[in-house]
ZAVO-340115 format. One line per field, with one value per residue (C-alpha): residue in one letter; residue number from 1; x, y, z. Coordinates in steps of 0.05 Angstrom, whole numbers, plus 5000, padded with zeros to 4 digits. Each point is the difference from the previous one (the first is absolute). Layout:
res	[A, ...] $
n	[NUM, ...] $
x	[X, ...] $
y	[Y, ...] $
z	[Z, ...] $
END
This chain:
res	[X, X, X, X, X, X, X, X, X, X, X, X, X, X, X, X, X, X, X, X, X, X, X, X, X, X, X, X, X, X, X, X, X, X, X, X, X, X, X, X, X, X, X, X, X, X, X, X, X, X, X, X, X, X, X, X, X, X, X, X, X, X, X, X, X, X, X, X, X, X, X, X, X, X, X, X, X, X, X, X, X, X, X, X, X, X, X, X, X, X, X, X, X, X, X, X, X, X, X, X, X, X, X, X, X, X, X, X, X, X, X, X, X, X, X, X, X, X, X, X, X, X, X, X, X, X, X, X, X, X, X, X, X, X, X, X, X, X, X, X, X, X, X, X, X, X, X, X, X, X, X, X, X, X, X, X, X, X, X, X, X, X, X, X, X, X, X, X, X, X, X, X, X, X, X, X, X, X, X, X, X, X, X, X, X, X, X, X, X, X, X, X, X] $
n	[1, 2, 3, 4, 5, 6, 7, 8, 9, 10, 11, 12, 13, 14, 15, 16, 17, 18, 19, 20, 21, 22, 23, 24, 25, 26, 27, 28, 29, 30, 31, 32, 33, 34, 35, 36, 37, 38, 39, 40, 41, 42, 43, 44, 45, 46, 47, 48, 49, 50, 51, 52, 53, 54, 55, 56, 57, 58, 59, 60, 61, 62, 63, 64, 65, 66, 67, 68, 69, 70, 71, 72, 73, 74, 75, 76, 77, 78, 79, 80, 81, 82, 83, 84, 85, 86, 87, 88, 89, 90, 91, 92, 93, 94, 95, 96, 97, 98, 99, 100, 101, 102, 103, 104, 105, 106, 107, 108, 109, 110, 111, 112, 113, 114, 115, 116, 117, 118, 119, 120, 121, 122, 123, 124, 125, 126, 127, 128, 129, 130, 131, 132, 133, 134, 135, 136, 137, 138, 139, 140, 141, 142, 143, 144, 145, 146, 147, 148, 149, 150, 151, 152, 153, 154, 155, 156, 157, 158, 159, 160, 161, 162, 163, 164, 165, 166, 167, 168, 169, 170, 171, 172, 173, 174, 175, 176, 177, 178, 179, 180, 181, 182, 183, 184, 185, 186, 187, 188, 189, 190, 191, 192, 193] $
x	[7131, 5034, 5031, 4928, 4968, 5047, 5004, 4919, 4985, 4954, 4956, 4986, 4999, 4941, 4977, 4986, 4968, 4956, 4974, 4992, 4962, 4953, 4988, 4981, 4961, 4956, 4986, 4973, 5066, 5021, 5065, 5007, 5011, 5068, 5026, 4971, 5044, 5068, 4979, 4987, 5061, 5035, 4967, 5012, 5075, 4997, 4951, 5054, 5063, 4958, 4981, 4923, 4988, 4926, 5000, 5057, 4951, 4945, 5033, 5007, 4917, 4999, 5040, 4936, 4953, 5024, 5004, 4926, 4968, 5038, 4969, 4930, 4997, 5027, 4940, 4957, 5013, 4989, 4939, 4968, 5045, 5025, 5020, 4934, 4996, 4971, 4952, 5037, 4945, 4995, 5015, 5065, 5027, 4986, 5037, 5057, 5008, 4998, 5048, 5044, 5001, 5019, 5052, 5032, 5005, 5035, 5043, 5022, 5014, 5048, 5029, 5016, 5038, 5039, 5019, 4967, 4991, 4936, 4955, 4943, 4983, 5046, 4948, 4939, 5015, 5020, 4943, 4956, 5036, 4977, 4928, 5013, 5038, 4942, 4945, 5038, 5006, 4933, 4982, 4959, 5005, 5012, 5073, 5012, 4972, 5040, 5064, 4994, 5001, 5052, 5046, 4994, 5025, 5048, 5029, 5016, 5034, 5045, 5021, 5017, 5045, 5038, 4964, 4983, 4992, 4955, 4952, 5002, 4973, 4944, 4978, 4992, 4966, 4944, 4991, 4995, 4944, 4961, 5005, 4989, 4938, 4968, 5009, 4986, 4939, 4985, 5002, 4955, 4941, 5017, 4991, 4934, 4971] $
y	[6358, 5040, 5049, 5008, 5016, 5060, 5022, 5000, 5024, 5054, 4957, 4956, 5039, 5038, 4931, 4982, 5067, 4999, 4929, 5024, 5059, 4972, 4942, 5054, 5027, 4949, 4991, 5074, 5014, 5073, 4976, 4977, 5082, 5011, 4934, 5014, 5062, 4969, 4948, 5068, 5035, 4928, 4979, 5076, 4983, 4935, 5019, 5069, 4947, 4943, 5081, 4980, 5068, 4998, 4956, 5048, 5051, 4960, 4994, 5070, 5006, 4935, 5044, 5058, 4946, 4952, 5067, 5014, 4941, 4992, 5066, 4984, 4929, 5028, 5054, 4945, 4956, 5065, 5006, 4938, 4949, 4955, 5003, 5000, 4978, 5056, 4987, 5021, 5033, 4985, 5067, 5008, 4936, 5021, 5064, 4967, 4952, 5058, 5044, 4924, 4997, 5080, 4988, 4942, 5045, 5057, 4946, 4964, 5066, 5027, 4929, 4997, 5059, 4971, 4937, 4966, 4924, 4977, 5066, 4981, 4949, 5025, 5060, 4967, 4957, 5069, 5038, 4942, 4989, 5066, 4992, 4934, 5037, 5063, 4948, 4962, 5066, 5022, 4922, 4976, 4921, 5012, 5019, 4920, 4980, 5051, 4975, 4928, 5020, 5057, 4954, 4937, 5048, 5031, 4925, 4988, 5081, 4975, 4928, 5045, 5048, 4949, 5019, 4937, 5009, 5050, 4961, 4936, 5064, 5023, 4929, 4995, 5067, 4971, 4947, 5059, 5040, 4942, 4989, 5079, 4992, 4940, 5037, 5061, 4978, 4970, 5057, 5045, 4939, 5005, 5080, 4988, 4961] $
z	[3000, 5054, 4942, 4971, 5054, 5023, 4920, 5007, 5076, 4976, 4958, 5055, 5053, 4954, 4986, 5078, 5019, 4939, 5013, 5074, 4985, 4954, 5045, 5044, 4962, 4981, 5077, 5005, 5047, 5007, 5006, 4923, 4987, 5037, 4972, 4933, 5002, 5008, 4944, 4953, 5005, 4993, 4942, 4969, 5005, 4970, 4938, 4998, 4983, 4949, 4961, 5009, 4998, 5008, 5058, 5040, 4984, 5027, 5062, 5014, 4991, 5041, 5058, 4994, 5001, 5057, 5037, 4978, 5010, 5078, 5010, 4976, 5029, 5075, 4991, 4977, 5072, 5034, 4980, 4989, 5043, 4943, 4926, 4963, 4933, 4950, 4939, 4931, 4962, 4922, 4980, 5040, 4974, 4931, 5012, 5033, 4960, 4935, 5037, 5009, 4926, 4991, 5050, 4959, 4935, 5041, 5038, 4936, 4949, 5062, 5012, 4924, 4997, 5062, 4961, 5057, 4998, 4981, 4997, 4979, 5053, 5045, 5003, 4995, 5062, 5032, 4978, 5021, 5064, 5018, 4991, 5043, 5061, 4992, 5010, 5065, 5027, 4995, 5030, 4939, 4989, 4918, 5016, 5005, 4938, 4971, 5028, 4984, 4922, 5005, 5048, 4954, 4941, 5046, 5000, 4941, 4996, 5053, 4972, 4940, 5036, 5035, 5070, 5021, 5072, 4989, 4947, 5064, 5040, 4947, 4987, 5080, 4998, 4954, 5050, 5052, 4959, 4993, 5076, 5006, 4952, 5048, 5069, 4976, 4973, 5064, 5043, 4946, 5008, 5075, 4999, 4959, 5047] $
END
């Protein structure tokens, strides 16, 4: 146990910080941005050495949007004094979710040529995983129900890779977006009253 868990620091270590900062998240803490961070550049290490391709990719977008979305949020608490959730309008979830489906073609053809593992889904869960960190960012409650499906595929990715620690951590994530999906709907009634 010892042996495995110095062999596999990394992917725990990126296991901790990401439960942490999505916990964090789903609480409307600023704090879930720094700690979010650390779990990105972990996680890009990890997905570099299992050659998912897409997902080490991912990582690196996930490092512009953490960085993004600690900006915008720290602007938003300026101004308004909290984290307030933010309608997603029909038409931008229709183009996010097209440009999440572009995104997976382009992915997938360049993971291909890379021999990557599992291209296909590998980029459609990036792709899609995109659309899901854009739409946290920008504070609209959507981004949950979009995590619960892409994290319950992302599952089954990892059991398949041999990343076990990190499909425990996705199936506790879908727990977490369903408890990010109840508060944050919460505090958008509470706002609209």
């Amino acid at each position: 146990m010892i042996h495995y868990l110095l062999t596999n620091w990394i992917e725990w270590t990126g296991w901790t910080t990401t439960l942490l900062g999505i916990w964090l998240t789903t609480r409307r803490s600023l704090w879930c941005w720094p700690i979010t961070l650390a779990a990105d550049v972990l996680y890009l290490v990890v997905f570099y050495k299992a050659q998912l391709l897409s997902d080490t990719l991912l990582q690196g977008f996930f490092v512009a949007f953490t960085l993004y979305g600690w900006w915008h949020w720290l602007r938003g608490v300026q101004e308004e004094g909290e984290v307030k959730i933010v309608p997603l309008k029909k038409r931008d979830a229709a183009i996010a979710i097209g440009l999440g489906a572009v995104g997976t073609v382009i992915l997938a053809l360049i993971a291909q040529r890379l021999h990557a593992a599992l291209p296909w889904l590998d980029a459609t869960l990036a792709s899609y995983s995109l659309v899901g960190s854009w739409w946290g960012a920008r504070k609209h409650i959507a981004n949950w129900w979009l995590w619960i499906v892409v994290d319950l595929l992302y599952i089954g990715e990892y059991i398949y890779k041999d990343l076990w620690p990190t499909a425990v951590l996705y199936a506790v994530l879908v727990a977490l977006a369903i408890l990010g999906l109840r508060d944050w709907s919460r505090a958008a009634k509470t706002s609209e009253v």
